[in-house]
Every structure is written in C-alpha cells, then in structure tokens.
C-alpha positions in Angstrom: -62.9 -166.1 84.1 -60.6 -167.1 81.3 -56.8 -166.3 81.7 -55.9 -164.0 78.7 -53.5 -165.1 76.3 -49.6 -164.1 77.3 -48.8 -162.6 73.8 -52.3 -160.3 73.8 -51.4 -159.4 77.2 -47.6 -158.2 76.5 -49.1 -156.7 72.8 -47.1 -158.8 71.1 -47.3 -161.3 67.8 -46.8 -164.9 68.2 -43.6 -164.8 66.7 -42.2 -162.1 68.5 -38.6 -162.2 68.6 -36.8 -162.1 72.2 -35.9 -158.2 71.8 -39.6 -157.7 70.8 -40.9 -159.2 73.8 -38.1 -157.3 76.1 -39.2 -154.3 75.0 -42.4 -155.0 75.5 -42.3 -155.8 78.6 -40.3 -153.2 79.7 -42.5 -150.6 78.3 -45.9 -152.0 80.2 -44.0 -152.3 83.3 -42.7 -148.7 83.5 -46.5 -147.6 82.8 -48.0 -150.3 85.0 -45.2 -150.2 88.2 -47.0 -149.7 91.5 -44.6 -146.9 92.4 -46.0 -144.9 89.3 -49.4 -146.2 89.9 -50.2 -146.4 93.8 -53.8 -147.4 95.1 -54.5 -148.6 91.9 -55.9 -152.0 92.4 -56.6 -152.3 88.1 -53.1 -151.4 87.2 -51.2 -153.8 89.9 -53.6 -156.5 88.6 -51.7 -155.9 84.8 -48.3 -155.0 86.6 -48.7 -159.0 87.9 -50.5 -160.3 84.5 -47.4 -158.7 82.6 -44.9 -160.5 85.0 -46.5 -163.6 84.6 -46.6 -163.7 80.7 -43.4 -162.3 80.1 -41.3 -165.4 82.9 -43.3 -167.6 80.6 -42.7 -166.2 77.3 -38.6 -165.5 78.1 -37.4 -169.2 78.6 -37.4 -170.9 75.4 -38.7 -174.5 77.2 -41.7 -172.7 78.7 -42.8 -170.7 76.0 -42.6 -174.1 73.4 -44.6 -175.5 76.1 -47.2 -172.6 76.0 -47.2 -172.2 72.2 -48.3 -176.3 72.3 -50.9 -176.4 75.2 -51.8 -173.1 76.2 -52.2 -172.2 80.1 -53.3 -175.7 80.8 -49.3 -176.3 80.2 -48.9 -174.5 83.7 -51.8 -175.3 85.9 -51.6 -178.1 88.6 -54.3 -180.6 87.8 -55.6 -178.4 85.6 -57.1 -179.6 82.3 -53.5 -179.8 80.5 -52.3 -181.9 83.9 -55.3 -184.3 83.5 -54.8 -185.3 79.8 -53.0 -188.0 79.8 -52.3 -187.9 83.6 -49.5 -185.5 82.8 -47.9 -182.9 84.9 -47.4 -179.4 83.2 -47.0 -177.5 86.3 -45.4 -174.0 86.7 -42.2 -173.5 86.0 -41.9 -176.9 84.1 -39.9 -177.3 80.9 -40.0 -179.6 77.6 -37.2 -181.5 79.2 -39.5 -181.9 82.6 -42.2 -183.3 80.5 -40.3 -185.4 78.1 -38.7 -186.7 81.7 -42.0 -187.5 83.2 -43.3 -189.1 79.9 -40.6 -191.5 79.5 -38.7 -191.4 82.7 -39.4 -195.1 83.6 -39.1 -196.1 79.9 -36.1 -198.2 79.2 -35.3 -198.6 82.6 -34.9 -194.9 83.7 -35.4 -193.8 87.2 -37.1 -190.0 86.3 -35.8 -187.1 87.3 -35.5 -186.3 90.9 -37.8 -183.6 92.5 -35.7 -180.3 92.9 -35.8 -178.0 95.4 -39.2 -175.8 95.3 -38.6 -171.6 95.1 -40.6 -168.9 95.9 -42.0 -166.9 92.9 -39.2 -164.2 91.2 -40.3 -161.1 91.2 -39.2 -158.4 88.6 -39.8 -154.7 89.3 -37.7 -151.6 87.5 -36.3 -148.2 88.8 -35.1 -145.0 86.8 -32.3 -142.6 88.5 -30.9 -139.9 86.6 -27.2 -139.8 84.5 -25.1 -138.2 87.4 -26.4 -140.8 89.9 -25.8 -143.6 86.8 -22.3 -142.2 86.9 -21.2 -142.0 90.5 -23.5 -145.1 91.6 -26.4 -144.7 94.3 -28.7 -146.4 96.7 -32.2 -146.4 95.4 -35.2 -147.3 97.6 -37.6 -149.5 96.1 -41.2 -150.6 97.2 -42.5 -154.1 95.7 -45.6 -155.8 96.2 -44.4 -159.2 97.3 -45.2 -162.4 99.7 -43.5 -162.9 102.9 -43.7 -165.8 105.3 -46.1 -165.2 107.8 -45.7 -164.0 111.2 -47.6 -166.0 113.5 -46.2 -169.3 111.9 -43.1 -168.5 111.2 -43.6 -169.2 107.3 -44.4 -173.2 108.8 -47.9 -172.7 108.0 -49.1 -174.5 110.8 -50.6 -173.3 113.7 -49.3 -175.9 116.5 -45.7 -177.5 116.4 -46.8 -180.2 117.8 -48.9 -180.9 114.4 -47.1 -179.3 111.9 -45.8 -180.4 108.8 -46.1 -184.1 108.7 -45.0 -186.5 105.6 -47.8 -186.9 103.1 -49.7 -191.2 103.1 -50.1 -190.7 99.2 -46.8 -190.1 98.0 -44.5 -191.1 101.5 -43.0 -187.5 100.9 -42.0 -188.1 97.4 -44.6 -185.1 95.9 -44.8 -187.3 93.0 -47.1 -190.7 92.2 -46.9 -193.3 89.8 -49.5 -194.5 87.5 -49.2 -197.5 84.8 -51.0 -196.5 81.6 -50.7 -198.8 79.3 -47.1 -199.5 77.8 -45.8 -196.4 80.1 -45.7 -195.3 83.8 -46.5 -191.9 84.1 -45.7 -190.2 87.3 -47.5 -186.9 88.1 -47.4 -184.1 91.0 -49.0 -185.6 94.0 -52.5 -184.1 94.1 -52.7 -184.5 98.4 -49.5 -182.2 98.7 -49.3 -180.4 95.5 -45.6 -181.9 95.0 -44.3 -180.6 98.8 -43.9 -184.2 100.0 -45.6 -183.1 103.5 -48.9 -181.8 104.6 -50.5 -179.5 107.0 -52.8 -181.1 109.8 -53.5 -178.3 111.4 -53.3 -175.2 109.5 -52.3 -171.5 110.6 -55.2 -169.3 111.0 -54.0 -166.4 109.1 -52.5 -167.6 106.2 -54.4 -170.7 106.3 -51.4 -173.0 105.8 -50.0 -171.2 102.6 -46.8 -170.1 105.3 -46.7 -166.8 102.9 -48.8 -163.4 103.0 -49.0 -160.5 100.7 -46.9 -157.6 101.9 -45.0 -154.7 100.2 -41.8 -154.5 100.6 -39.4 -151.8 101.4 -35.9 -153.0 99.9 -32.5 -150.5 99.2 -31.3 -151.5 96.4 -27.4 -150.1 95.4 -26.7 -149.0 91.8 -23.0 -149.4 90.9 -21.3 -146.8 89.2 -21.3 -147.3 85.8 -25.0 -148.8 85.1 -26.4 -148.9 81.7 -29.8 -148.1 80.8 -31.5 -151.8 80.7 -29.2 -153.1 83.5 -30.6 -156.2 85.1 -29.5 -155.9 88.6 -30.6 -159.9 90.6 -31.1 -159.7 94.3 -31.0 -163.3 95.3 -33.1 -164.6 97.4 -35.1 -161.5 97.7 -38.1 -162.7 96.0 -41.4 -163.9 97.0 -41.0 -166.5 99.8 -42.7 -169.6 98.6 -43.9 -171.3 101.7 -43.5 -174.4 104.0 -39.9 -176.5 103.0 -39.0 -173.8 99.8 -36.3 -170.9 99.9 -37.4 -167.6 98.4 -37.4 -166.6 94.9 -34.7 -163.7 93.6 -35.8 -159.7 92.7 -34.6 -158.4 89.7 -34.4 -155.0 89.7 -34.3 -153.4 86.0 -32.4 -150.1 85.4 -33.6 -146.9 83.0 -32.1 -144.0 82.8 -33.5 -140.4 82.6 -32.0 -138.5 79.5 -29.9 -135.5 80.8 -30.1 -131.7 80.1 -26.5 -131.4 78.8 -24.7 -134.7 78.7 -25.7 -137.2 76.5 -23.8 -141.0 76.9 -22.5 -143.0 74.4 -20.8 -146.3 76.6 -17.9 -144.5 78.5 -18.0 -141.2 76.9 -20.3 -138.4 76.9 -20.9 -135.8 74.8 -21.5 -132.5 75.5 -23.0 -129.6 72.9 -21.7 -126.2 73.5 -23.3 -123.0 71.1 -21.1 -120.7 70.1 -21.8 -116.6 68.7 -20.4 -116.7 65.0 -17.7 -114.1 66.0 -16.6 -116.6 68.7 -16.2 -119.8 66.4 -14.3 -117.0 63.8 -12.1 -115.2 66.6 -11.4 -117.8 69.0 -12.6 -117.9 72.8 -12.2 -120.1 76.0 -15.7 -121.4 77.4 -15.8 -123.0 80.8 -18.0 -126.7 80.6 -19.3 -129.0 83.6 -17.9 -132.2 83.7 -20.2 -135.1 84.6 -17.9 -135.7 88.0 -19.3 -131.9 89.0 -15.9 -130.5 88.0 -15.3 -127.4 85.3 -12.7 -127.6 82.6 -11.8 -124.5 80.6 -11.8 -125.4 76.6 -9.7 -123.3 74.4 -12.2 -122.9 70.9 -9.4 -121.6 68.0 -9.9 -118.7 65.6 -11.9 -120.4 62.1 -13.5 -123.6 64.3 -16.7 -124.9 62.6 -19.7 -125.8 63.6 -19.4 -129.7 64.2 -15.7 -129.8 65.4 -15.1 -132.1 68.3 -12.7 -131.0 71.2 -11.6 -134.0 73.3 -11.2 -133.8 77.3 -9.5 -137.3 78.1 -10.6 -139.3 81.2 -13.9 -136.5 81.9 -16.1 -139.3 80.6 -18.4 -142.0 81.7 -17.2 -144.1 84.8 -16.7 -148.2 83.4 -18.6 -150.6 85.6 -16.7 -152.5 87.7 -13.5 -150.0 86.8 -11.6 -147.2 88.0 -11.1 -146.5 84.4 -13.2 -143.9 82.7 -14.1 -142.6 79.2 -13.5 -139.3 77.3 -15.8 -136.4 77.3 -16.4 -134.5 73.9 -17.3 -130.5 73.4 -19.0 -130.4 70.2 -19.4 -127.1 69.0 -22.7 -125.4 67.3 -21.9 -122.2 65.4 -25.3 -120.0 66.3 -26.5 -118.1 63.7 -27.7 -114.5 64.7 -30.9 -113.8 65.0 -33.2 -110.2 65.3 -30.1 -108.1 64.2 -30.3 -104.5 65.4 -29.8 -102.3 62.5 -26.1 -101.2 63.2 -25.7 -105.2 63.2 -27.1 -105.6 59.8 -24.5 -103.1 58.7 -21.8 -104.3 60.4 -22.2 -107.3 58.6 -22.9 -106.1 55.2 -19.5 -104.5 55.6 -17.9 -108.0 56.4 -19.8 -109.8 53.3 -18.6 -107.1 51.0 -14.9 -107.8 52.5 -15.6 -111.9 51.9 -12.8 -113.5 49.9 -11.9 -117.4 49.2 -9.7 -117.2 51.8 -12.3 -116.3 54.8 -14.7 -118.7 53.3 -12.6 -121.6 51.5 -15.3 -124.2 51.6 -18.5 -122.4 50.4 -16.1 -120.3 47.7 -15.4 -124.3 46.5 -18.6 -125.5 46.4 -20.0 -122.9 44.5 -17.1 -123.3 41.9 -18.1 -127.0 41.7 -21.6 -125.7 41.0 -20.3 -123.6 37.8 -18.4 -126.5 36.7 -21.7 -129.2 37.2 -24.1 -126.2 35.2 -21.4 -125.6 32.4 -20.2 -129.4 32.1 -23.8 -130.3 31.2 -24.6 -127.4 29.3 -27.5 -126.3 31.3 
C-alpha cells in the first residue's frame, strides 16, 4: 500500500511555514495520543503516521530531500536507493547525499559512518495552571520499543554465534561501487549499514534486538513551564537494536486554561466583579493567589470598571528562578440586573441627584456630542 504523502497527512500545504507545520502537528497529536485514544488500533496507526511526517518535515535537510524524491528519499534499497546506486536512507540529509555522491571525488575519503540511534519518540502531556506553577511529576504512558528480554537487545539467540563482522563490507556498513567517472558508496545491503550480522537469530524478536512495549515513564515538570514546552528525555527513546544507543523522548507541554487566573509570561491576571455601589463606595474583597494564599485588596470609592490593582511578587513562578511575577485584580463594575421595585426607585432618586461631578466622564462626552452636532450644523 502506498505511503501517504507527509504534508496530506499533517493537513498541511507544501509550503507550509515551520509554525504551520508545529501547530499542526501538535493539534493531531493531542487528538490522536494513545492516552486519549486507548485500544484504538486506527488512531495509534495516525498517532505514528503523524510522528513520522512531522521528524521529516521539521529538519530543513530532510524535508529538501523529501520535497526532491519523495519517500524513496528514506527507504533502504528502496526505489530512491537504487537510482543511481544512491543511498537516501532514514535520517539522511542533503549534506549525507552530496557526501556519498562526491565523497571520493577529488581525493576525498567520505564521511565516516556515525553512531546508529534508536528512533525518537515524541508524545505530549497537559497539567493544569497550579501544577504549571508549582511544577509536578506527571506519569506518562508511550508506545515504544525496548530491547528484548531473552537476548538482552543482542538479537541473537546463542553467544557463542552472535553478532559476527559482516564478509561484504568487513564491518564498514558501507560498499563501494565505480560508476563511471564517480565511486559511489551505498548502505551495505547484507547488514543494512550495522557493519555485523546475526548468524543465529533470537527467536522472539527474530534478531531485530528490540520489541514493541509501552512504556510507563515519570516525567517531572519544572516550575514555571510554558504552554508548548519541549521537555527532551535523553536516551529515553526507542532502543534501536544490536550495536546502537537509544533514541531521546520529547515530551511536549499544554496547558489547561484556568477558572480564575489567566497567564500572561510571569504575571497573572485575575478578574474580580464588583456590585455598582461597591466600585462607587469603596470595599475590601479577599482574592486567591495562584501559590493557594489570600490577599485582601482595598477597591477605593469612584474605581471604574477596567482599573488594575497590582499585588507585586503574587505572580507566575520564572523557570529556572526563585523570582516571580506580579499578579493583577482587574475590576468589572456589574450592572444590576432584575431590580426589585424599591430598587428601581432607589435609583431613580440617585439619577435625578446626577451632577458632572458624580459622572465627569459621560457629562464630557455628551458635551463633545453637542459640540460635534452644532459644529457641523446638523
């Protein structure tokens, strides 16, 4: 079955921009996590498609690579390996196939085969603003492969025939090929580019060294996270068999909006509604602070609805800080509503009592009003 392309399966245009393709990502893999989604086979198949397009379409090489030769730029002697005896395999770059073109041209050497890596695996978690504030320990489950038991990740099933240096290459992983004018040296198709083969092969991962699993990882938030934190977990990742160290887990962060706080970097901001004869007399409320502390705010006679009343240092905690922000009490002047009738003449006594000096600002616009009408002889 044909691999879909990674742009239709993120839902994105070809010329996505690196933000587009972020969010993109980010979206499907909140819809699509295992945690949200558990026992269902369909939606951990598009959890891994997702993962797969966006590690290709994020590194600039890679996706240049894509954009010129499709998913045979990633396959081991697949049809993109073949033509031309090149090697596109995963994880190689422009620079790795520019190398392996004209590594031996003018005298060069090529470029040494690095040490392999186990897959990376990218999962996300959400915690709430308190926990965002004082940090936590999170527990996360990830669908992931570990090295097998029985072989101890060898993939062999005797130690007395275990890994042994492959005859094609001599251990290299790589082979060289004149072609003409160049020499082309390619992924050694007996190993697959490991340098070593398995005589005898482990009978329950059949020499891969690696099984599928789900993990069960704790995973510690520090105080001060930001929603779209990247948090990397080295060597975490999927182990990646015989002779290779495992790949990292990066863990991104999302925040759940909060009832009554609402961030903005280190300070938070906190609406408080206030009765109309409390904004116009004065009062003292009592607010939570994000730490679980109260503060006691003193509102003066005549404050409007939009003032700002700053508490200092009852804000956000600053990553990798003792310091923290400022904390905000913005106040909303309530209108009344379903006014009993002594109410309604309570307050027709007040508005008959109104002045410019009880209501300076609505007395001045009004007069600007007259002014506008009479200036333009309307």
């Amino acid at each position: 079955m044909a691999k879909q392309d990674f742009y239709a399966t993120l839902g994105v245009a070809r010329d996505a921009s690196p933000d587009d393709l972020k969010k993109a990502y980010r979206k499907l893999a909140m819809q699509l996590h295992p945690d949200r989604n558990p026992g269902d086979k369909k939606a951990e198949a598009r959890f891994k498609e997702i993962n797969e397009a966006y590690d290709i379409l994020k590194d600039d090489q890679k996706r240049a690579a894509y954009d010129r030769f499709g998913h045979a730029a990633f396959e081991q002697g697949g049809p993109g390996a073949a033509a031309g005896g090149f090697d596109f395999g995963q994880g190689a770059g422009l620079g790795d196939i520019f190398d392996q073109m004209f590594g031996d041209f003018m005298g060069g050497r090529g470029r040494a085969q690095g040490q392999r890596r186990g897959g990376d695996i990218r999962a996300g978690i959400e915690i709430d603003l308190v926990e965002a504030f004082a940090g936590t320990r999170s527990q996360l489950r990830v669908p992931t492969r570990v090295a097998c038991d029985t072989c101890a990740g060898s993939g062999s099933e005797s130690k007395e025939r275990g890994n042994e240096t492959c005859t094609t290459c001599g251990g290299a992983g790589k082979i060289r090929a004149q072609q003409g004018f160049f020499l082309i040296e390619r992924t050694c198709p007996t190993c697959g580019g490991q340098g070593r083969v398995i005589r005898n092969p482990c009978r329950v991962c059949h020499g891969a060294g690696t099984l599928q699993r789900e993990r069960t990882l704790q995973v510690q938030i520090p105080a001060g996270v930001e929603d779209g934190t990247r948090i990397r977990l080295a060597g975490e990742g999927e182990a990646g068999g015989p002779g290779t160290t495992p790949g990292d887990l990066y863990v991104h962060v999302s925040i759940r909006p909060h009832t009554i706080f609402q961030r903005d970097g280190a300070n938070i901001f906190c609406r408080v509604p206030l009765r109309m004869t409390q904004a116009a007399l004065g009062t003292e409320v009592e607010v939570p602070a994000i730490d679980g502390s109260k503060a006691r705010v003193k509102i003066p006679p005549g404050t409007q609805s939009g003032e700002q009343f700053r508490l200092r240092g009852k804000g956000f905690s600053v990553l990798r800080s003792v310091a923290r922000g400022d904390m905000f009490i913005q106040v909303a002047v309530e209108t009344p509503l379903h006014l009993t009738r002594r109410q309604r003449e309570l307050l027709e006594e007040f508005e008959a009592e109104a002045n410019t000096k009880s209501h300076p600002e609505s007395e001045g616009f009004f007069a600007k009003v007259r002014d506008f009408f009479e200036g333009s002889g309307t």
